[in-house]
N, C-alpha and C positions, 0 to 999 in steps of 0.2 A: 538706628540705635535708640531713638528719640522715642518712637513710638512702640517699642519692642520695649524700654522701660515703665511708659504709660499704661502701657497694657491693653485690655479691653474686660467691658464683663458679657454677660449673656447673651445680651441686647444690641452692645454697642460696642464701638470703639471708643477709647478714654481722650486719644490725639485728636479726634475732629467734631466739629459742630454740624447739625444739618442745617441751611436754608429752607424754610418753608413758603409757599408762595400762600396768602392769604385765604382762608376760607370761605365759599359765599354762603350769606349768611341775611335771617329772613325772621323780621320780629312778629314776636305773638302771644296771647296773652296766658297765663297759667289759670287753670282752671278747677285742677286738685292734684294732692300729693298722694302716692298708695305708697300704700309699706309692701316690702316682699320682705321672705327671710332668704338668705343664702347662705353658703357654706358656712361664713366667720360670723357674717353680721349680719343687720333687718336694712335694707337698704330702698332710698327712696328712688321712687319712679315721677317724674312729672308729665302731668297729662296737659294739653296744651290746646288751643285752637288750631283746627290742622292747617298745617301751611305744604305747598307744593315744592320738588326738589329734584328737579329732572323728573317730573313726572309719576314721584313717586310722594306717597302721601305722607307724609310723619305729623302724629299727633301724641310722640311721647318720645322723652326725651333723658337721659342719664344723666343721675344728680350725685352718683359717687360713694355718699356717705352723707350721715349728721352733719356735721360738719361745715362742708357744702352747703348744704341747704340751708345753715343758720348765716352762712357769709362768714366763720371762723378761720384762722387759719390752724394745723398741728400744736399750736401754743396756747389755743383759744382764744385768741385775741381779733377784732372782727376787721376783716381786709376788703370784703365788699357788701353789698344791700344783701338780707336774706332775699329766697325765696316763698312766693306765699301764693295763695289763690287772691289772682286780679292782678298782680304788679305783670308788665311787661319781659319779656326778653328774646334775647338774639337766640338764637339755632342753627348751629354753622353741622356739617355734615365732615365729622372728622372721616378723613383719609375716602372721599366718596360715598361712607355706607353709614359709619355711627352717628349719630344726632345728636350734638353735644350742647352744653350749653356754654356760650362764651362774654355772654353780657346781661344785666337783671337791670331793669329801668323802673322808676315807677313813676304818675301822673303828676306834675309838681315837685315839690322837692321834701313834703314831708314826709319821709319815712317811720317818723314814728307814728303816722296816721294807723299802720300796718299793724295789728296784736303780734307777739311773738310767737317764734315759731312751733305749733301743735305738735307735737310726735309722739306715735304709741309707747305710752307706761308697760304693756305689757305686749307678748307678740301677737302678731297677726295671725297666730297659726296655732300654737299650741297654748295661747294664754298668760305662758308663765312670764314673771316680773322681766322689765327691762332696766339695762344698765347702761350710762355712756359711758364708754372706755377710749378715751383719747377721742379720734376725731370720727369713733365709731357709736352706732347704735347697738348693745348686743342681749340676745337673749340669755337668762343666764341658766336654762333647759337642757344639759347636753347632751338629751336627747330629744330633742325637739324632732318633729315628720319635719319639719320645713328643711329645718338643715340636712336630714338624713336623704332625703329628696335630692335636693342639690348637690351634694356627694355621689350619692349613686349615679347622677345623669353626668358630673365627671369621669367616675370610676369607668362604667362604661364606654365613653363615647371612644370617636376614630384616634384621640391623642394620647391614650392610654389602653383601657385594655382591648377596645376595640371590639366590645361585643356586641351584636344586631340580633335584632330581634326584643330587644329591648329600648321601647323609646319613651317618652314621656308617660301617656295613658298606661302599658304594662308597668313603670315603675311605682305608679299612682296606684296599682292593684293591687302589686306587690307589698308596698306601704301598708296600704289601709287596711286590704284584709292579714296583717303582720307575717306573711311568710317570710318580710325581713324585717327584722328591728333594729339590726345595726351591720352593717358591712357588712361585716364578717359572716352573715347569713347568705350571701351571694351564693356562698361555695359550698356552701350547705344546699344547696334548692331539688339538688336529686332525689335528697330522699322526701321533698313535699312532692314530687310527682306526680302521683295516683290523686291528691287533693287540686295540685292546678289542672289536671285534667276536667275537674270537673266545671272548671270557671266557664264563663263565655264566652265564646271567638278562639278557645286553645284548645284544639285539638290536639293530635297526637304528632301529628305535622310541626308545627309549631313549638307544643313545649319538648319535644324532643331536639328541635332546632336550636331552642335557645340553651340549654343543655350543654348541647356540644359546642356553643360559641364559649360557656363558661369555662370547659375541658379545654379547650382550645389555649386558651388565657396563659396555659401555662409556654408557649409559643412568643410571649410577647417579650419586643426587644425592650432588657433591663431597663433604660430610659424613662421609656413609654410607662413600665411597671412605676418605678419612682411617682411619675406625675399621678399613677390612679390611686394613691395613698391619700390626693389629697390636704397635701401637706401646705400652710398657707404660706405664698412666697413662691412655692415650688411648681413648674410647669415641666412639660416637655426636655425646653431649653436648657432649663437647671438641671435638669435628670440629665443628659448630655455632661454636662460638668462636675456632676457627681458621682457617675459610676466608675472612674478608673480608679476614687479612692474607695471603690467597692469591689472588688477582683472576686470577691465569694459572694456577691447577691445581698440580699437584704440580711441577711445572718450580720452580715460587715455593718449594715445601718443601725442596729439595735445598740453595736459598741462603740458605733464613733463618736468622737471628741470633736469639742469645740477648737482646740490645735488641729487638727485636719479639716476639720469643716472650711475656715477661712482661707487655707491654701490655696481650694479651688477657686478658677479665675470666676469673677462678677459674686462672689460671697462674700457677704460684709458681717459687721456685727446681729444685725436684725435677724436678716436673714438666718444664719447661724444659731441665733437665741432658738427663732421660731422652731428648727427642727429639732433641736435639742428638748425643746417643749412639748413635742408633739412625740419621742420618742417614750418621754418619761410617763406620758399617760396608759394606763394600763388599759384600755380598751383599742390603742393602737396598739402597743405590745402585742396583745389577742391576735390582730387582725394581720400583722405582720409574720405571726405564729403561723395564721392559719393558712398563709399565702405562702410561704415556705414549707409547711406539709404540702400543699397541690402544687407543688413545684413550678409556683409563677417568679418570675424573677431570680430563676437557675440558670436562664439564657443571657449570661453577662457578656459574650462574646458581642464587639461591635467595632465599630471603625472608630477608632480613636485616634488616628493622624491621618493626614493626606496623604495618598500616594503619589500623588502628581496636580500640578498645577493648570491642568488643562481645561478646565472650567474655571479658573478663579476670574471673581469677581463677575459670573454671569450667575442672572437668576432664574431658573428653572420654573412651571407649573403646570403639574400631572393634572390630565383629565381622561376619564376613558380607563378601560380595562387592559393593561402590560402584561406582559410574561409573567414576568415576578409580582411581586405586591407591592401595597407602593409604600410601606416603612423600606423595603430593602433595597428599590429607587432611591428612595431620598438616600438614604446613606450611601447609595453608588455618588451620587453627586457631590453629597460631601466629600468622600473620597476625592476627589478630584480636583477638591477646589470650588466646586459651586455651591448654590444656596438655595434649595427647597423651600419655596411658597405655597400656601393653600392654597391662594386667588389672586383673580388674575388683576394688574393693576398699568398703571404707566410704565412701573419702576423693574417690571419682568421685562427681561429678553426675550425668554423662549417660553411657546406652551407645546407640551410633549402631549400628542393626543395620542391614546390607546382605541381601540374599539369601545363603540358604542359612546365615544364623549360627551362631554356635558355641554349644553346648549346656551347656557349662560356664560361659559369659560370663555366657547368659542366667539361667542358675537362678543365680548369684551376686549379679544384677540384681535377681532377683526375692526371694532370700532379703533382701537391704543395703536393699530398697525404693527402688532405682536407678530414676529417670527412664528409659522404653529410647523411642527417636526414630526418625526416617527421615533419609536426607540431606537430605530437602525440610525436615522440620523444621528441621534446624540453617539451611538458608539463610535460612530465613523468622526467627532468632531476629537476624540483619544488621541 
C-alpha cells in the first residue's frame, strides 16, 4: 500500500533508491570547449587529452549545459571550479559507455589564475544572437539548420518514427539544399521527387525507398508518434504515459489541459508547462495538423495494462530480425510484465536473439554471462 501511494514516474520508482557501485574514472587535461546546437540549446562538448577505457579511446566528454560548464548550480550560484582549457579532470564512463565528467581540479589552488568562462554570443551555426536562459545557452533563431537538424535526426530515428533511409548526411542534404525547412516538410517530400532524383548517390531505388518509409509513418505506435514531435521533456517513455489521456490521437493533444496533463504518472509541473508551450506555438500546431492529415498518430491502439505477470521484473534485449517488429515485441513484454532494453548491460536477464543478430549484443551476452533465448523461448516462459 506503501508504495502503491508513492507511486512511481517514467523512469523510476518513488519507494526506492538505487546503490551505485563507484565509477572508474581516469584524469586528463581539457584542451578546448566546442559549442554544438541541439534541439533546445547550444550545448557544450569538451575535448580532452585521450585517456584509455577498456580499450576504448575517449577524447570527449559531456558537459550538459552552460551552466555546467561555468561550475553554477539551477540558482546560479557556483557549487564547483568551472571548466576551461588547461584545468584538469576526472572522466568516469557512466553506465560503461557515456564519458562523463565527475571532478574539475586545477594545478595549485588558485582558480582565479583561470579567465572566465568564454561562450558563444551568438550561434555556431546560424549566427544569430545568443541568450542564457536558466542553466541553459540558447539560440534565439527558431529557426535555426542546427536545431532543425537535431529535430529531424529525432523525428526520424528507431524511437519515434522509425524512418531509414534517412541518416545523418541525407538530413544534411535535405537541410541545406531546403527541401525541408521545418518539419513539417517531411511529409511533403513526394512532391520534390523528380528534384531529389536528381541529387547524387539517389536514385530511384532509394528515393523511392525513403518515400515509403515516410508513408509507412502513418503505421507508427502513438507513443513512438508523441516522442517524434519532439516535445522537450518528452521521449518514448512519456509518450507511454500520455497516450491513454489520448484515446483520438494527436487531435486530443492540441486540447489538452494542464488538469490532465499532471494526472499522468511521472508529470510534474515543468514537464506539463513545457507541453503546454509547445502546443500553443503555431508552427507546432502546423506540424501536428499535417501529421493528422497523413494519418500518423491514428494508430492509438496499444498495451496499456498488463495481462500477466509472467515476466515481471525480468529484463529483456532484442537483437536480430523476429517475426513481428520489434516495437510490437517490446510491447508483448510489457504486456507481461517485463521490461524492453536497447542494450545489453549487467542489469538484463535475457537477450532474445532473432536471425542475423548483432555481434556487439551478443559478445556483451557472452562477456555479463547473459541468458541469450529464441522467440519460441520467451513464449514458452507464458
Amino acid at each position: 500500500q506503501r508504495k502503491l501511494a508513492l507511486g512511481v514516474t517514467a523512469k523510476y520508482p518513488l519507494y526506492a533508491l538505487a546503490f551505485k557501485f563507484p565509477n572508474k574514472g581516469q584524469v586528463t587535461t581539457v584542451r578546448e570547449i566546442l559549442w554544438q546546437a541541439g534541439m533546445y540549446s547550444i550545448t557544450p562538448v569538451v575535448v580532452t587529452d585521450p585517456i584509455e577505457f577498456d580499450g576504448v579511446t575517449v577524447q570527449k566528454a559531456t558537459a550538459h549545459n552552460l551552466a555546467f560548464v561555468q561550475g553554477l548550480n539551477a540558482d546560479g550560484r557556483p557549487v564547483k571550479p568551472p571548466i576551461m582549457p588547461g584545468c584538469q579532470i576526472k572522466i568516469e564512463r557512466s553506465g560503461e559507455v557515456i564519458p562523463k565528467i565527475a571532478e574539475v581540479f586545477y594545478e595549485g589552488t588558485d582558480i582565479e589564475a583561470y579567465s572566465s568562462v568564454d561562450f558563444p554570443h551568438r550561434c555556431p551555426v546560424c549566427g544569430a544572437d545568443t541568450i542564457q536562459k536558466g542553466v541553459d545557452l540558447i539560440c534565439t533563431n527558431n529557426h535555426c539548420t542546427g536545431k532543425l537538424k537535431a529535430k529531424l535526426r529525432t523525428m526520424v530515428s528507431r524511437g519515434a518514427l522509425n524512418i531509414s533511409g534517412i541518416g545523418d548526411k541525407c538530413i544534411d542534404m535535405l537541410i541545406e539544399k531546403q527541401y525541408i525547412c521545418t518539419l513539417t516538410e517531411l511529409f511533403s517530400l513526394r512532391e520534390r521527387r523528380e528534384d531529389l532524383l536528381k541529387e547524387d548517390g539517389y536514385g530511384i531505388k532509394k528515393v523511392d525507398g525513403i518515400l515509403r518509409e515516410i508513408e509507412n509513418a502513418k503505421n507508427t505506435p502513438f507513443p513512438n508518434v508523441i516522442a517524434a514531435l519532439c516535445i522537450k521533456g518528452v521521449g518514448v517513455e512519456t509518450g507511454r504515459v500520455l497516450a491513454p489521456f489520448m484515446p483520438h490521437g494527436l487531435i486530443d493533444l492540441l486540447n489538452i489541459d494542464y488538469s490532465c496533463l499532471v494526472k499522468a504518472d511521472g508529470v510534474g509541473n515543468v514537464l506539463a508547462d513545457s507541453i503546454l508551450a509547445f502546443i500553443s506555438d503555431m508552427d507546432n500546431i502546423n506540424l501536428i495538423s499535417t501529421m493528422i492529415h497523413c494519418q500518423i498518430g491514428s494508430n492509438v491502439s496499444m498495451p496499456d495494462h498488463v495481462t500477466s505477470d509472467a515476466l515481471r521484473e525480468k529484463t529483456f534485449c532484442i537483437t536480430g530480425t523476429l517475426s513481428s517488429d520489434r516495437n510490437s515485441m517490446e510491447d508483448f513484454i510489457r504486456q507481461h510484465g517485463g521490461k524492453p532494453t536497447g542494450s545489453v548491460s549487467k542489469k538484463t536477464d535475457f537477450v532474445i536473439a532473432g536471425s542475423n543478430p548483432g555481434k556487439s549484443k551478443m559478445n556483451k551476452a557472452e562477456e555479463y554471462g547473459i541468458t541469450v533465448i529464441t522467440e519460441d523461448d520467451l513464449y514458452s516462459m507464458l
